[in-house]
Legacy VTK file of the C-alpha trace (Angstrom):
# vtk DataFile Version 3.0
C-alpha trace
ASCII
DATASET POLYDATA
POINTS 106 float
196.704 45.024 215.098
195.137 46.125 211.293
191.829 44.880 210.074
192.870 44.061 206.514
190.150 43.921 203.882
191.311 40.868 201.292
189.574 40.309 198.081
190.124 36.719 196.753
189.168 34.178 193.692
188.866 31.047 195.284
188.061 27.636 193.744
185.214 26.143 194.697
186.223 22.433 196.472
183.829 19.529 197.277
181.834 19.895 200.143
181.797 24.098 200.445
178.870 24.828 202.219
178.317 28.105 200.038
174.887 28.169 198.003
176.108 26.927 194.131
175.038 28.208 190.375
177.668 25.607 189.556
180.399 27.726 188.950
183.641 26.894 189.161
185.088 30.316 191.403
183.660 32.176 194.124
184.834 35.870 194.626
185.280 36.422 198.280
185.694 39.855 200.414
186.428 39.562 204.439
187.749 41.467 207.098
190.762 39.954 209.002
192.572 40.825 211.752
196.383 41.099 211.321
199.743 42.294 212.070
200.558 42.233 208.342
199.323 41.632 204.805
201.075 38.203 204.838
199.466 36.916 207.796
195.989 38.195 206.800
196.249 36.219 203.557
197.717 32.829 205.317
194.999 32.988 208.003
192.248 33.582 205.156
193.687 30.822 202.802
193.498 28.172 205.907
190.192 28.882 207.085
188.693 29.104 203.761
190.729 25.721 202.882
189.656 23.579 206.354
186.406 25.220 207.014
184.784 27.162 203.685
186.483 24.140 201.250
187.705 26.691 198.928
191.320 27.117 197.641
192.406 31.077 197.034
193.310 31.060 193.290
193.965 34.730 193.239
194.530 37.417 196.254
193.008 40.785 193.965
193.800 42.901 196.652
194.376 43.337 200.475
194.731 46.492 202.370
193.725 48.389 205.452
190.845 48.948 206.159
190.187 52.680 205.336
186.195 53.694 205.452
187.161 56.311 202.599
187.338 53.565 200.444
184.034 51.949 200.907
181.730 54.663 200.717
179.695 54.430 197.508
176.704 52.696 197.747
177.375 49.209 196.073
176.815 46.178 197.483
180.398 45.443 197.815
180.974 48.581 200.095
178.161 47.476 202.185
179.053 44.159 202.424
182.913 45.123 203.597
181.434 47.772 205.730
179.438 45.047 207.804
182.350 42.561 207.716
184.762 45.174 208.914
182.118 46.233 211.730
181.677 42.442 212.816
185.776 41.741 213.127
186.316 45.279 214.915
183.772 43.254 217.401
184.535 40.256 217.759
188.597 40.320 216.959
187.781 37.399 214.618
188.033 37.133 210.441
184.248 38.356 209.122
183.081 37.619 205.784
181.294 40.294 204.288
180.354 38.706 200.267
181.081 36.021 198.264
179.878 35.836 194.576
180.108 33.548 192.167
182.065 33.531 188.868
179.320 32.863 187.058
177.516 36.232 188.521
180.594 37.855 188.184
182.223 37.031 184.312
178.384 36.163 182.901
LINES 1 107
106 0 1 2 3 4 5 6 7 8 9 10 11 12 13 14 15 16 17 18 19 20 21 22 23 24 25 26 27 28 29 30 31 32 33 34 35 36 37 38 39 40 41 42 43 44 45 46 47 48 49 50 51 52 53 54 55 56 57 58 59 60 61 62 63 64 65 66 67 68 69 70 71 72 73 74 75 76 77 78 79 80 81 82 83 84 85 86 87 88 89 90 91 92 93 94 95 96 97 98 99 100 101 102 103 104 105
């Protein structure tokens, strides 16, 4: 099994228990564990749906984890670097960052 790195754009729904600017999108990153791309994306989308209350918009990319990719020292790197570290653990779906829109597009 693959620990797949997806980055999403996920509406914000009623009752998400993620801190609010009041913007409309969060930008999510999280480490999943997977047989395939597909099946990281489904499992993402429902838990972010039944326990997160946010509906993926927008999958911007999922892949394998590879540590080459996530070297610089941004706080995205970091934050996939944890989340990666934490599902390698514990076999379950880590979060490493979400953002909001508003942070994100100004």
């Amino acid at each position: 099994m693959d620990i797949w790195i997806v980055l999403t754009k996920s509406k914000i729904l009623p009752g998400c228990p993620l801190p609010s600017d009041g913007s409309e999108y969060m930008y999510g990153r999280s480490a999943i564990p997977a047989e395939s791309k597909e099946q990281a994306i489904d499992e993402l989308t429902a838990i972010f749906k039944d326990q997160g209350k946010l509906a993926v918009e927008e999958v911007q990319k999922a892949v394998i984890y590879n540590p080459d990719d996530w070297t610089d020292a941004s706080e995205q790197s970091t934050a996939v670097n944890d989340a990666f570290r934490e599902c390698d653990k514990t076999g379950k779906i880590a979060f490493g960052m979400f953002i909001s829109s508003e942070m994100v597009d100004g």
